[in-house]
ChimeraX commands (.cxc) that place a marker at each C-alpha (Angstrom):
marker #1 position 19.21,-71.85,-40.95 radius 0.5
marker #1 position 19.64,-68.46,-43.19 radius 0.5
marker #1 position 16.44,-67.12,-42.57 radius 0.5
marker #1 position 17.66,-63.57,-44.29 radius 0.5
marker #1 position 16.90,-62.71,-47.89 radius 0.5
marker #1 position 18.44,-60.44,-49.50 radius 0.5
marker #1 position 15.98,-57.25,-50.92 radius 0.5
marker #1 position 14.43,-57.45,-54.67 radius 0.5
marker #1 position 16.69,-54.19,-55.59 radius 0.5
marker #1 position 19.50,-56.28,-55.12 radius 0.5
marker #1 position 21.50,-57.43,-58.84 radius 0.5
marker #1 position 21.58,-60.78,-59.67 radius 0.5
marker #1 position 25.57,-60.62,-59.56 radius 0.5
marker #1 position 24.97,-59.54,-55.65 radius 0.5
marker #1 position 22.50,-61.69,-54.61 radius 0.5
marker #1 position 25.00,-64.63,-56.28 radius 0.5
marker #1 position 27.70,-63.08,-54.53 radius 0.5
marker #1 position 25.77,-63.22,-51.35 radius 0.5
marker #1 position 24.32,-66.66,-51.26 radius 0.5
marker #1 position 28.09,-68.23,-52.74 radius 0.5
marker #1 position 29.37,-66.22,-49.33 radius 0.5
marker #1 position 26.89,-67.80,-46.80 radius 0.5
marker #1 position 28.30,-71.89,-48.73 radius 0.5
marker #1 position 31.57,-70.73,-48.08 radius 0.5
marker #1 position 30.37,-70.31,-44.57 radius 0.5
marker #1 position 28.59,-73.32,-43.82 radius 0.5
marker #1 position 31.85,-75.85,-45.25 radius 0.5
marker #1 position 34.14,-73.69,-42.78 radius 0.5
marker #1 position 31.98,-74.28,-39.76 radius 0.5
marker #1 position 31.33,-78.11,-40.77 radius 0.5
marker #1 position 34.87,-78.44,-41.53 radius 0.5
marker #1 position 35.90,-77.38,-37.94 radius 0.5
marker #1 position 35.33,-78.63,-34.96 radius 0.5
marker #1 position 35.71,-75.52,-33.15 radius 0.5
marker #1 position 33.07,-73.72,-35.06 radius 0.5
marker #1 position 29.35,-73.81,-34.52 radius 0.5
marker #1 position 26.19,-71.99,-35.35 radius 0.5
marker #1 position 22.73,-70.52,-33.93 radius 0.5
marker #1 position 20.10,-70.24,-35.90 radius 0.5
marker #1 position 19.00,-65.96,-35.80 radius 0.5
marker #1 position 15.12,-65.43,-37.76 radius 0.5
marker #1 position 16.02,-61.73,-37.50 radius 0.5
marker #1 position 19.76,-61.51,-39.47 radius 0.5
marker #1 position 22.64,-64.07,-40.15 radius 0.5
marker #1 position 23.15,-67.06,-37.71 radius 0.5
marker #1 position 25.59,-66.43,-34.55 radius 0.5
marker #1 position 28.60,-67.92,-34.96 radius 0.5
marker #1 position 30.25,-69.71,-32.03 radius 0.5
marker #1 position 34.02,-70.00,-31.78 radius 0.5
marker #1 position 36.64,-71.61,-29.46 radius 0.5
marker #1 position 40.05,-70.07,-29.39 radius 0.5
marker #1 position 43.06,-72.41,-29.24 radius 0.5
marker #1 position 43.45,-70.30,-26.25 radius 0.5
marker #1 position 40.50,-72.10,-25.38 radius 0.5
marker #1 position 38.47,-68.25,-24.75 radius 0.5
marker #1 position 34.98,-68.57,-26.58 radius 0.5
marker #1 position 33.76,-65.98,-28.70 radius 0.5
marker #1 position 30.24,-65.45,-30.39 radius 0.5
marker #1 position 29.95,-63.81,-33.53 radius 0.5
marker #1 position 26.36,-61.83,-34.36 radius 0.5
marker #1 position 25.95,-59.79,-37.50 radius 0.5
marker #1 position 22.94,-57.35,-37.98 radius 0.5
marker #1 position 21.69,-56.05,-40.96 radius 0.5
marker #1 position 20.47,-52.39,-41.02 radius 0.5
marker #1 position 18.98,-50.31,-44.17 radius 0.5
marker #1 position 20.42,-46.88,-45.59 radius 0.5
marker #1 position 19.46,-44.76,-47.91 radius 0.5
marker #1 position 21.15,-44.93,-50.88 radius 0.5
marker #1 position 21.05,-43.77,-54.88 radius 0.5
marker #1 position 21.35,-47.37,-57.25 radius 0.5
marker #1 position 20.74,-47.31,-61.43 radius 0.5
marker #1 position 18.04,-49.55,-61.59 radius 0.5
marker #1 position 17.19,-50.21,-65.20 radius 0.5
marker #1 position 19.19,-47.81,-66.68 radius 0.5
marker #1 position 17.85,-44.76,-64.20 radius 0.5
marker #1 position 19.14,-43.74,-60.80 radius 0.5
marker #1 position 16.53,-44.52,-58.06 radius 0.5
marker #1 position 16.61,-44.36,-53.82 radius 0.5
marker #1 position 16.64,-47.40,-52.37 radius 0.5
marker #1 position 16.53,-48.61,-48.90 radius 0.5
marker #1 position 20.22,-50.20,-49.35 radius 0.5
marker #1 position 21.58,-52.89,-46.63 radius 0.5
marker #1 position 24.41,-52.37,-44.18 radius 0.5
marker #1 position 26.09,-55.15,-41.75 radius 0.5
marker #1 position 27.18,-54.24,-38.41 radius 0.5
marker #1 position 29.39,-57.56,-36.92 radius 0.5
marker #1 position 29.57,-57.89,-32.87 radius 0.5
marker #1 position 31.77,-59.82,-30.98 radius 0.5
marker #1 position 31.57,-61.10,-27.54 radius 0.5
marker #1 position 33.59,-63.31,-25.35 radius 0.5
marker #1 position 33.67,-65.61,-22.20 radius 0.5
marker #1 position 36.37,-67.60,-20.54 radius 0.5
marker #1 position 33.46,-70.32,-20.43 radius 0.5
marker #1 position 30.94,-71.32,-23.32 radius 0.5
marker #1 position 28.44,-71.72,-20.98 radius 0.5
marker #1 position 28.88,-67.49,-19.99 radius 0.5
marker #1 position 28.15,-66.89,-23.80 radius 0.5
marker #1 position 24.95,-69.57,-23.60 radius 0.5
marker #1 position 23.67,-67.96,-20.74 radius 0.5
marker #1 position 24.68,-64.41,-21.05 radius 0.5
marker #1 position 26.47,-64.19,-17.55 radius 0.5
marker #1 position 28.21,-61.00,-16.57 radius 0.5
marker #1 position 31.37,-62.20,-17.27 radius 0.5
marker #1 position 30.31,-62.11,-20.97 radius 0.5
marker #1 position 32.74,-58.84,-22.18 radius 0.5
marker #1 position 32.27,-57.07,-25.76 radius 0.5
marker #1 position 35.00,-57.55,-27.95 radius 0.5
marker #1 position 35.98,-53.82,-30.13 radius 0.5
marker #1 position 37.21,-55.46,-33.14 radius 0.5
marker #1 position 36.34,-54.43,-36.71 radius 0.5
marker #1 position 37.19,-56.04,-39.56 radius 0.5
marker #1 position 40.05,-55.46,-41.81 radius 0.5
marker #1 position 39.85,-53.39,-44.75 radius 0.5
marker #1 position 40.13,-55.31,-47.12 radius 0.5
marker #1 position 37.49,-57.96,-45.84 radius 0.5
marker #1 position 35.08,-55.03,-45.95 radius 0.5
marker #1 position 34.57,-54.96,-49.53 radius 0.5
marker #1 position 33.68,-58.97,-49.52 radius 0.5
marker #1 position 30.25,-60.21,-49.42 radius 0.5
marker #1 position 28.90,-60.64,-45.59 radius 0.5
marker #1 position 29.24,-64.38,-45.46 radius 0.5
marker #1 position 33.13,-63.87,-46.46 radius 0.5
marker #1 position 33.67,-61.17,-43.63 radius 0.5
marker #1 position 31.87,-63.49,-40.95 radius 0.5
marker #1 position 34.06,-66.43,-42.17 radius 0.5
marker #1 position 37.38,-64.75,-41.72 radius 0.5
marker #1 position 36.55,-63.28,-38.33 radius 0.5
marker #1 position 35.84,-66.58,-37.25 radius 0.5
marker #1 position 38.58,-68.22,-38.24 radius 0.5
marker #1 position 40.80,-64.89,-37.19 radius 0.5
marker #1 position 38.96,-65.67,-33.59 radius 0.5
marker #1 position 39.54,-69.58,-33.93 radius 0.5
marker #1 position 43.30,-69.21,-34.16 radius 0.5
marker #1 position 42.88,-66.36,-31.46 radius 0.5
marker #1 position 46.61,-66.59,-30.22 radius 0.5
marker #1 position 48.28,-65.56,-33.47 radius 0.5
marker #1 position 45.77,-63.05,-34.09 radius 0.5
marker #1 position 46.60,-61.80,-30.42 radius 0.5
marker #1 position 49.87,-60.55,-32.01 radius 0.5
marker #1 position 48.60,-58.31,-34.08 radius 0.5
marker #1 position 45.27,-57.27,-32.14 radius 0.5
marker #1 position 46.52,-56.25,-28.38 radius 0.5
marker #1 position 42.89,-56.07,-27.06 radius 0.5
marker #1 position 42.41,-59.72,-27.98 radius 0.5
marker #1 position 45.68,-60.40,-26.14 radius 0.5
marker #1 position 44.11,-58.73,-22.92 radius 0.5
marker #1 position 41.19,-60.70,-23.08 radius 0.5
marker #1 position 43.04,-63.46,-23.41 radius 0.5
marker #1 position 45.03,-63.11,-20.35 radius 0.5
marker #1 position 42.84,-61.63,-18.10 radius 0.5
marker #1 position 41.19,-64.36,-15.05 radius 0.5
marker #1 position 37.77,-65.01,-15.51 radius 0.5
marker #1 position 36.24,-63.38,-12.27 radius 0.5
marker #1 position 38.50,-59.87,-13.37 radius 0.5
marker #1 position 35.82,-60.08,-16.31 radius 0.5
marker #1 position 32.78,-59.59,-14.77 radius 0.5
marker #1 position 33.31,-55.73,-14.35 radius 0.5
marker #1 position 34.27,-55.38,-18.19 radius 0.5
marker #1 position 31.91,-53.82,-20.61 radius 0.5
marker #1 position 34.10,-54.13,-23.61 radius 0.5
marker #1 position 37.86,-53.80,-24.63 radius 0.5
marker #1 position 39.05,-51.59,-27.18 radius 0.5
marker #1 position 42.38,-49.95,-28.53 radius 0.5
marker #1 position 42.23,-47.21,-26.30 radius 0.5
marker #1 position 41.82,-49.58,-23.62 radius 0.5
marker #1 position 39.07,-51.65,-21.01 radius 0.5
marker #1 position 35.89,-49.95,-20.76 radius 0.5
marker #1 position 34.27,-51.14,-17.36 radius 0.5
marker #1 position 30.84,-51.50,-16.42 radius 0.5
marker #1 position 30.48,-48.31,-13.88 radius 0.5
marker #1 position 32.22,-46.32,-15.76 radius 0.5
marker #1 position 29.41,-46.78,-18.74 radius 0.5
marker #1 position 27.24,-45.91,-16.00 radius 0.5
marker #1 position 28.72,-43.23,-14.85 radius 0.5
marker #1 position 28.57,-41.90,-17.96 radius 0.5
marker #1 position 24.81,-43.05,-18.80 radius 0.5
marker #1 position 24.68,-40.97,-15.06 radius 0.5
marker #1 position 26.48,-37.99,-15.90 radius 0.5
marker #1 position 23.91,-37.44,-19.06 radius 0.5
marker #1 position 20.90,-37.65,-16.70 radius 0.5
marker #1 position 22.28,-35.24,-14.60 radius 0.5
marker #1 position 23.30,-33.03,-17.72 radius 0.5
marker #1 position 19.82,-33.48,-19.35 radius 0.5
marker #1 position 18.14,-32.41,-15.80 radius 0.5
marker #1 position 20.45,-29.51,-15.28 radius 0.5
marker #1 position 19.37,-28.23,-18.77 radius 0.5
marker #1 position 15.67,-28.82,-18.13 radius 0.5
marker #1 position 16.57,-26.95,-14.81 radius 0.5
marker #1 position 17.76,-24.23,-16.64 radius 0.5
marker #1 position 15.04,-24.29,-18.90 radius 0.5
marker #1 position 12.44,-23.91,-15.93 radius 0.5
marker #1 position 14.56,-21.18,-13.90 radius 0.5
marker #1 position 14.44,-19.09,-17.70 radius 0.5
marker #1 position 10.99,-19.31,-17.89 radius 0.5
marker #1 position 10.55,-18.63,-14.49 radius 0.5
marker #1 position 12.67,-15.79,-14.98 radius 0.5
marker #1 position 10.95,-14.43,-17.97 radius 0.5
marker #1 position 7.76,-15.12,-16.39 radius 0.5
marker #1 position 8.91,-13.00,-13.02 radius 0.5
marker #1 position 9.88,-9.90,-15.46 radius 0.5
marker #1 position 6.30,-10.07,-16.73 radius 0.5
marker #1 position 4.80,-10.16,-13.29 radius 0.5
marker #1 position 7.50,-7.23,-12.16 radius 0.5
marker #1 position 6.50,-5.17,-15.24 radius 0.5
marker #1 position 2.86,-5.79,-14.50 radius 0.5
marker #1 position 3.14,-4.47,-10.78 radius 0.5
marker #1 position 5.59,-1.90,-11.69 radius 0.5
marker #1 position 2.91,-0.06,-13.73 radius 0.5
marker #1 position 0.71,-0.87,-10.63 radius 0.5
marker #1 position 2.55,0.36,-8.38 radius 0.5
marker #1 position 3.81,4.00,-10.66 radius 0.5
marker #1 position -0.26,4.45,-10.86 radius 0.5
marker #1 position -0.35,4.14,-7.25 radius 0.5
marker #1 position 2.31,6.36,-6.66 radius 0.5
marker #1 position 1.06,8.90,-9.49 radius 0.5
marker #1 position -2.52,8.54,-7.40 radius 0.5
marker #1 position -1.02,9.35,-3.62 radius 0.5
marker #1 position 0.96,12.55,-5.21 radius 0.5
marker #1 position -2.10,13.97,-6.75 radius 0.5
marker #1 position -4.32,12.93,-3.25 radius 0.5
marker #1 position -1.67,14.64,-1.69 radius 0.5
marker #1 position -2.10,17.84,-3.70 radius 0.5
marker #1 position -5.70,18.08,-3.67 radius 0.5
marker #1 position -5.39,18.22,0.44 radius 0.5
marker #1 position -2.66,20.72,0.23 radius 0.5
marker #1 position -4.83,22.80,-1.99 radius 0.5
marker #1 position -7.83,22.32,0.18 radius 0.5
marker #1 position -6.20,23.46,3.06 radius 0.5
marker #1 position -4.67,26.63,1.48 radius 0.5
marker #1 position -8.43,27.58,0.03 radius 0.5
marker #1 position -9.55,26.86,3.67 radius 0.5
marker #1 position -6.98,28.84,5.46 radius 0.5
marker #1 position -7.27,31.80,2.60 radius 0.5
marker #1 position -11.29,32.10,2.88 radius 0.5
marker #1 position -11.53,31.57,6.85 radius 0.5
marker #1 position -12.45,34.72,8.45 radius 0.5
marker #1 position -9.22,36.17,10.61 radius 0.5
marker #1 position -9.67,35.00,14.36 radius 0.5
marker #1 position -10.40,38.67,16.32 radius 0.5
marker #1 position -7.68,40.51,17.42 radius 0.5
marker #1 position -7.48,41.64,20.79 radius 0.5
marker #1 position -8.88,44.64,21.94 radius 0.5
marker #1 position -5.56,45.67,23.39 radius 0.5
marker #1 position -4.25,45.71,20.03 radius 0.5
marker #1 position -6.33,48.21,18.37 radius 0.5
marker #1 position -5.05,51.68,18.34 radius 0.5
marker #1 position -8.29,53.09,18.41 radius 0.5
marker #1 position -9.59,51.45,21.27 radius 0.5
marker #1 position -6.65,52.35,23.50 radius 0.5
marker #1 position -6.83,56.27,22.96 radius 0.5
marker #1 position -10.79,56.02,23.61 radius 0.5
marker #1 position -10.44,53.94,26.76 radius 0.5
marker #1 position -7.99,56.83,28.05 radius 0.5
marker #1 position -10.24,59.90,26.88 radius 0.5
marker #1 position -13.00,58.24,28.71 radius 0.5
marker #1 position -11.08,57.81,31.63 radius 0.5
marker #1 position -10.15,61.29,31.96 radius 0.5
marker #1 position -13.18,62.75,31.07 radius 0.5
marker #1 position -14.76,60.42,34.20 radius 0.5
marker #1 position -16.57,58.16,32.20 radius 0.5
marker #1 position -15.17,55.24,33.45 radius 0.5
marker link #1:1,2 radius 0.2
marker link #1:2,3 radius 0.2
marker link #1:3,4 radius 0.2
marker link #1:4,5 radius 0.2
marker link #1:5,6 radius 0.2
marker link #1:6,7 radius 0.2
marker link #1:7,8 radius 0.2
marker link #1:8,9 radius 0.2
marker link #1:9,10 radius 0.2
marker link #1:10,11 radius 0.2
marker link #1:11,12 radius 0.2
marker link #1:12,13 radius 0.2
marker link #1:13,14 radius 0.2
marker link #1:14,15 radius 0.2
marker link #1:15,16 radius 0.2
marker link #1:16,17 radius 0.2
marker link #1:17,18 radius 0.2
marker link #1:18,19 radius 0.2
marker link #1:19,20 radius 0.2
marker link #1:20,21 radius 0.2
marker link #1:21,22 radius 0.2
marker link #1:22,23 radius 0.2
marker link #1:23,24 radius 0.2
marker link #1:24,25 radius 0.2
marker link #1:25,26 radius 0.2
marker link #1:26,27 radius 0.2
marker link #1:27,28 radius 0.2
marker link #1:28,29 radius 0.2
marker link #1:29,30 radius 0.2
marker link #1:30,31 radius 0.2
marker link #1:31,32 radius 0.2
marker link #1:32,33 radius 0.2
marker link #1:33,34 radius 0.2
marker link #1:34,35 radius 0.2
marker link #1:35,36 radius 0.2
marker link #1:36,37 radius 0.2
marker link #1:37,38 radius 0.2
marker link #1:38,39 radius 0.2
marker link #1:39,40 radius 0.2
marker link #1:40,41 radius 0.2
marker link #1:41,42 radius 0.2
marker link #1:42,43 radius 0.2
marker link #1:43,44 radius 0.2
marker link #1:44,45 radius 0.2
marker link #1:45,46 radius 0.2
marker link #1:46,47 radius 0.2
marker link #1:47,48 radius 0.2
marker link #1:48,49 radius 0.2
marker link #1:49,50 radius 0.2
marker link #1:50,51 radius 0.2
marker link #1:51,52 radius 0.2
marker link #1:52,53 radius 0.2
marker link #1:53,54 radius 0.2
marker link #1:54,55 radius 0.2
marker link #1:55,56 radius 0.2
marker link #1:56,57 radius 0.2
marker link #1:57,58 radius 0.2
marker link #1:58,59 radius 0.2
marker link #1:59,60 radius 0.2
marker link #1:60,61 radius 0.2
marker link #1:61,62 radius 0.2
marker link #1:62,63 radius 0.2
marker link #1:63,64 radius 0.2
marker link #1:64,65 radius 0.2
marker link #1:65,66 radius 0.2
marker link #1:66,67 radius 0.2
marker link #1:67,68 radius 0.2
marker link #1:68,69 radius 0.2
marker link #1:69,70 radius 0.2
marker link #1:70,71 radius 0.2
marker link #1:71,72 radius 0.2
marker link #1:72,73 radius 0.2
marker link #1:73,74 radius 0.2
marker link #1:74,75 radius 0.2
marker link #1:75,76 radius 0.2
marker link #1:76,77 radius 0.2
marker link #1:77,78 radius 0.2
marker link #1:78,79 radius 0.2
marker link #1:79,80 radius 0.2
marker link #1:80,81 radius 0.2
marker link #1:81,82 radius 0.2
marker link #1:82,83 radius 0.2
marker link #1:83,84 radius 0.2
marker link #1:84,85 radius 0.2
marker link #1:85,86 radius 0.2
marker link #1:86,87 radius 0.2
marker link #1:87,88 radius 0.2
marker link #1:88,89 radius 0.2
marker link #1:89,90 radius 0.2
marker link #1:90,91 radius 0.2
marker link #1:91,92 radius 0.2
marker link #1:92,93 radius 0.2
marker link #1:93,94 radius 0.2
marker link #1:94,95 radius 0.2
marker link #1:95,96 radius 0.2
marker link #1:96,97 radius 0.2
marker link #1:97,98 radius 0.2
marker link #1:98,99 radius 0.2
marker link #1:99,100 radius 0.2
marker link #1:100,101 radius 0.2
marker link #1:101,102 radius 0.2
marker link #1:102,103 radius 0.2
marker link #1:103,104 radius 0.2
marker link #1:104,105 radius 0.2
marker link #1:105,106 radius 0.2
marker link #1:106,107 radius 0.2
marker link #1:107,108 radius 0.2
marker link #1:108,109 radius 0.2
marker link #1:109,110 radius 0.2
marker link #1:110,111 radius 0.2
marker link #1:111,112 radius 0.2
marker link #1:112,113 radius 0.2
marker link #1:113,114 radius 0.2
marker link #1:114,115 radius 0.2
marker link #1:115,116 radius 0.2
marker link #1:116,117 radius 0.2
marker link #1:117,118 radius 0.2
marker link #1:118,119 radius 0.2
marker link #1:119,120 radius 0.2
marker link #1:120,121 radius 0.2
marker link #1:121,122 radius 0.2
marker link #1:122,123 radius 0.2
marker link #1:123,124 radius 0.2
marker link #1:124,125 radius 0.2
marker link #1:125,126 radius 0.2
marker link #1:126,127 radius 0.2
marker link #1:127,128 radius 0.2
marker link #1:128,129 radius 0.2
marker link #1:129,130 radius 0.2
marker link #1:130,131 radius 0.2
marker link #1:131,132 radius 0.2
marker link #1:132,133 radius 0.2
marker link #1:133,134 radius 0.2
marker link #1:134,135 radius 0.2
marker link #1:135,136 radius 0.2
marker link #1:136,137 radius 0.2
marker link #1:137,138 radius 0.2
marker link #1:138,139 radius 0.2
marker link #1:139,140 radius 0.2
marker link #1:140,141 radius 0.2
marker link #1:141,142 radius 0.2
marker link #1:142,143 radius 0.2
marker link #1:143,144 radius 0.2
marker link #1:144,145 radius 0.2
marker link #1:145,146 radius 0.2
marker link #1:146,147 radius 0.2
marker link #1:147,148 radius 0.2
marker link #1:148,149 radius 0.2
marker link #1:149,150 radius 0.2
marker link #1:150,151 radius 0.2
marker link #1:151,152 radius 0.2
marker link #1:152,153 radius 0.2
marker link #1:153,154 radius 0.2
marker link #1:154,155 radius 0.2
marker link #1:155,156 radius 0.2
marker link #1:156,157 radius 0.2
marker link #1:157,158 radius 0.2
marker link #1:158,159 radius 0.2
marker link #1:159,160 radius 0.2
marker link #1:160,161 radius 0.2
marker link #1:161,162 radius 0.2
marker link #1:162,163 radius 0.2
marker link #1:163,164 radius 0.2
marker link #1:164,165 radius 0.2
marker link #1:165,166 radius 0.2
marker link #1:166,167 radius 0.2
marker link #1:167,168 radius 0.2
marker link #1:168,169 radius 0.2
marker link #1:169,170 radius 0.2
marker link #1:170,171 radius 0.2
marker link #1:171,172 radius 0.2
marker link #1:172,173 radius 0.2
marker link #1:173,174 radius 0.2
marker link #1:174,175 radius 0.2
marker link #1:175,176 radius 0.2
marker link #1:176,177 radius 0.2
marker link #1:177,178 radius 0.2
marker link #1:178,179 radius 0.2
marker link #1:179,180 radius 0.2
marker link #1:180,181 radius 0.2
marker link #1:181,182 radius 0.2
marker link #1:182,183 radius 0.2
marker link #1:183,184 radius 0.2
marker link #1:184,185 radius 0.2
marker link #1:185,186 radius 0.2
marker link #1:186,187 radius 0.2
marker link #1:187,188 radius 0.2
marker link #1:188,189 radius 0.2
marker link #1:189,190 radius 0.2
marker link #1:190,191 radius 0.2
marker link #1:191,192 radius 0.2
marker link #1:192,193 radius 0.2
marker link #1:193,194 radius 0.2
marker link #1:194,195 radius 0.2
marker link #1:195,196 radius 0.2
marker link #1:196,197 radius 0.2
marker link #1:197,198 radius 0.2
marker link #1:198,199 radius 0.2
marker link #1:199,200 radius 0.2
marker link #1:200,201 radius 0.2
marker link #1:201,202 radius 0.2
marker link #1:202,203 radius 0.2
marker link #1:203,204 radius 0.2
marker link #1:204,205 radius 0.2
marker link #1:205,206 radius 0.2
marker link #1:206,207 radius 0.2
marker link #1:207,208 radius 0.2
marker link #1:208,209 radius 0.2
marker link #1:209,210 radius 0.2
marker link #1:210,211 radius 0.2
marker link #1:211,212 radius 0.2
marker link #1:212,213 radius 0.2
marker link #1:213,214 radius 0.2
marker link #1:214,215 radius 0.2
marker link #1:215,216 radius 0.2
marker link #1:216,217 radius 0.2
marker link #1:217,218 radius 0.2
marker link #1:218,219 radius 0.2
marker link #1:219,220 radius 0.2
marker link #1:220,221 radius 0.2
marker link #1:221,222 radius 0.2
marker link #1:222,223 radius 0.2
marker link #1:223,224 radius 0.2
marker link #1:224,225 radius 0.2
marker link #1:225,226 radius 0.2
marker link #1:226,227 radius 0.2
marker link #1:227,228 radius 0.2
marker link #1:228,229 radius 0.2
marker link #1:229,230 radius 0.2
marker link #1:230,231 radius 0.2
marker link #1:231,232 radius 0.2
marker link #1:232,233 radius 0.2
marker link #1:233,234 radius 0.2
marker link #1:234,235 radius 0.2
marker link #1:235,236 radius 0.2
marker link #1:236,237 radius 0.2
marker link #1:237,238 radius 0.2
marker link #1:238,239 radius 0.2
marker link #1:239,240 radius 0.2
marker link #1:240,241 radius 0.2
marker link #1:241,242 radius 0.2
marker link #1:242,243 radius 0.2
marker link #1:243,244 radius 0.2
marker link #1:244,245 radius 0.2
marker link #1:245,246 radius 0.2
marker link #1:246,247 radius 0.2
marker link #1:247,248 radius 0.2
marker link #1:248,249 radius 0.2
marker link #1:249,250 radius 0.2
marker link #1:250,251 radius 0.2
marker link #1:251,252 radius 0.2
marker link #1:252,253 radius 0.2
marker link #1:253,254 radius 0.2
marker link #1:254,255 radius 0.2
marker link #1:255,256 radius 0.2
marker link #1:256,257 radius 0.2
marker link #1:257,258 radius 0.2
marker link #1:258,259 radius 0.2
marker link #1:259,260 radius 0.2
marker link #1:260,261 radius 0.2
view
């Protein structure tokens, strides 16, 4: 049934600790007849509980490793040490639990203080008995009262309740949603600055481009102005006309009087 076993590192005192906590919580399930248990290769059993409120609860505890710093034969040595993490979930029906409907909700409890520095068997023990007499431990735990209280079909949009309240179902998604969107807004941005960065390369390259091309026009442009001033400057002057020249005039008029015409 307790498949788990504890790791070599562990002291003998722990390890006796440990397996005198997992007794403890075998009599208090065969002692009551609102207690049962699962059988769970990977960790502890599940524990199954009925309320007097007659609400069902399951109990699963998972074992995790940490690092951690232990004196192992007189010397201080890492070790991969074990942590438990306890879930609880509930059901107006046992059946819901068995078959994992959706009006199976997650239960936010931890447990107390004080049942945190017992052995793992201990903790599981009181939770379950905490959950079997679930009405008086309603009075001191409000969420459990909620649960309590609240009609089976109102359940099936519950993800979990807590202290600060009843998480729902869409809003988990919405949030799951919201990430996405945040995630592809950021890998938008990422895209648009490397497009970006990769336009300012492309503008720098054709900027230079385009100054050469400008820088070639001007001096094209010179080279024909100059052209057409050494053109104009070593043209011959176009012949004036004969009207013009001084010369001309006073001989056409002596030759005109003299009857040479």
């Amino acid at each position: 049934m307790f498949s788990w076993v504890p790791p070599r590192h562990w002291q003998k005192d722990s390890v006796k600790a440990y397996q005198k906590s997992i007794h403890f919580l075998q009599n208090i399930v065969a002692e009551s007849s609102r207690l049962d248990i699962i059988a769970n290769r990977q960790s502890l059993p599940t524990v199954i509980v009925q309320g007097v409120s007659r609400r069902w609860y399951t109990v699963d505890t998972v074992a995790y490793s940490v690092s951690d710093f232990q004196k192992i034969n007189g010397a201080f040595r890492e070790v991969m040490d074990i942590r438990w993490q306890i879930n609880v979930n509930a059901a107006a029906w046992r059946n819901d639990l068995v078959v994992k409907s959706p009006y199976v909700v997650s239960l936010c409890i931890n447990s107390r203080r004080e049942w945190r520095r017992l052995p793992i068997g201990d903790q599981v023990a009181s939770l379950a008995m905490a959950l079997q007499n679930d009405k008086t431990t309603a009075m001191r735990i409000p969420l459990l009262a909620q649960f309590i209280v609240s009609p089976r079909r109102e359940l099936r949009g519950v993800y979990q309740f807590t202290e600060e309240g009843v998480v729902m179902n869409h809003e988990l998604y919405m949030e799951d949603g919201m990430e996405e969107i945040q995630d592809a807004e950021h890998g938008m941005e990422e895209i648009h600055d490397e497009e970006e960065a990769e336009l300012w390369r492309l503008n720098e390259l054709f900027e230079q481009y385009e100054n050469e091309a400008r820088a070639t026009r001007i001096e094209n442009q010179q080279l024909d102005q100059w052209i057409e001033r050494m053109v104009r400057e070593t043209e011959p002057s176009p012949r004036e006309p004969w009207h013009h020249d001084e010369e001309n005039v006073w001989r056409l008029e002596d030759d005109l009087r003299k009857g040479r015409g």
